[in-house]
Structures are given as structure tokens and as C-alpha cells.
N, C-alpha and C positions, 0 to 999 in steps of 0.2 A: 267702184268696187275696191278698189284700192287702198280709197282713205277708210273705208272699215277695215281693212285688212294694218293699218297703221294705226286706228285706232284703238283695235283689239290687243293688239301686242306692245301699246302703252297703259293701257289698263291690266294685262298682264306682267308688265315690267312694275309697274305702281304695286301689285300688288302682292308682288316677288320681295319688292325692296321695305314694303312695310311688318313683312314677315320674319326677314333679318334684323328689322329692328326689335319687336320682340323679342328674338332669340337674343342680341346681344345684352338688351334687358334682362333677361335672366340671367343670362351668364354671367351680368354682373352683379346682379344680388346673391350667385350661388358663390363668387369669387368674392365677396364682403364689400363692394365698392357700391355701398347700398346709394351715396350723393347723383354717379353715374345713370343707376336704376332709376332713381326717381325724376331723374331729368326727363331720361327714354321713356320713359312709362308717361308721363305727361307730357311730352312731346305725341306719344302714340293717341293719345284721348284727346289731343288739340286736333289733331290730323283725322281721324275715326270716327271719332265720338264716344259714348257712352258705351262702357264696358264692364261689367260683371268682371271678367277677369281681369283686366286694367285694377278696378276698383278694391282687387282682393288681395293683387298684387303689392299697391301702393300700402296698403294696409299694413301689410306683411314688411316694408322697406321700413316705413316707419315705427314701427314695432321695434324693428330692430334695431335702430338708431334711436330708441328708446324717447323719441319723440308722441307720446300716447294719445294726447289730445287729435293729433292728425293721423293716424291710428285710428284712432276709432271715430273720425270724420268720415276714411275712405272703405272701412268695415260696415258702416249705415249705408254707405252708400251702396255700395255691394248687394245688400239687401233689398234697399229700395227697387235698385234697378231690375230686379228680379221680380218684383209685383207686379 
């Protein structure tokens, strides 16, 4: 009974600590430090997996860095993964 009790409150810490990662993802695309965002936001999609919001997210970093071709990579994508 234990190791459930150890296991649940490492899949609770896992998924505390994957939730500050977003946050600081935004915070740093809302603070212009869009290289940081994109790092975090594909570090969260390595870790996760497929994400609509990941995907709309990146969209939007690179948008802004006026990189368009990967812009509108992760905008398709967005899409797709919605179907």
C-alpha cells in the first residue's frame, strides 16, 4: 500500500512540475523571450506529446520571430490535431 501511496504523489509531483513548465512558457513569450518559449513549448511536446495548445502556441512564438514558414508548420498542426 505504500508504493501506491509513493507512486501517486510522483505522478502528482510529475504533473505539478509539467504544469510550471507551461506557465513559464508563457511567461516567456508574454515577456518577448520568444528563443526561451520555443525551447519550453518543445521540450513540453517531447515530454506530453501532441498538443493543440502546444501547437498554437509555437505558432504564435514563431509568428513572432517572424519565422512564418514554422508558423504556419505548427498552425497546420494545430489543426490537424483537432480532427
Amino acid at each position: 500500500m505504500k508504493k501506491i501511496y509513493i507512486i501517486l504523489l510522483l505522478l502528482v509531483t510529475v504533473s505539478v512540475a509539467n504544469g510550471q513548465t507551461k506557465l513559464q512558457a508563457d511567461s516567456a513569450y508574454v515577456n518577448n523571450d520568444y528563443a526561451g518559449a520555443v525551447e519550453m513549448y518543445e521540450a513540453i511536446l517531447a515530454n506530453e506529446g501532441e498538443s493543440a495548445d502546444l501547437y498554437y502556441n509555437l505558432g504564435n512564438t514563431y509568428a513572432e520571430m517572424k519565422n512564418f514558414s514554422k508558423a504556419l508548420h505548427f498552425y497546420s498542426r494545430t489543426l490537424l490535431s483537432l480532427a
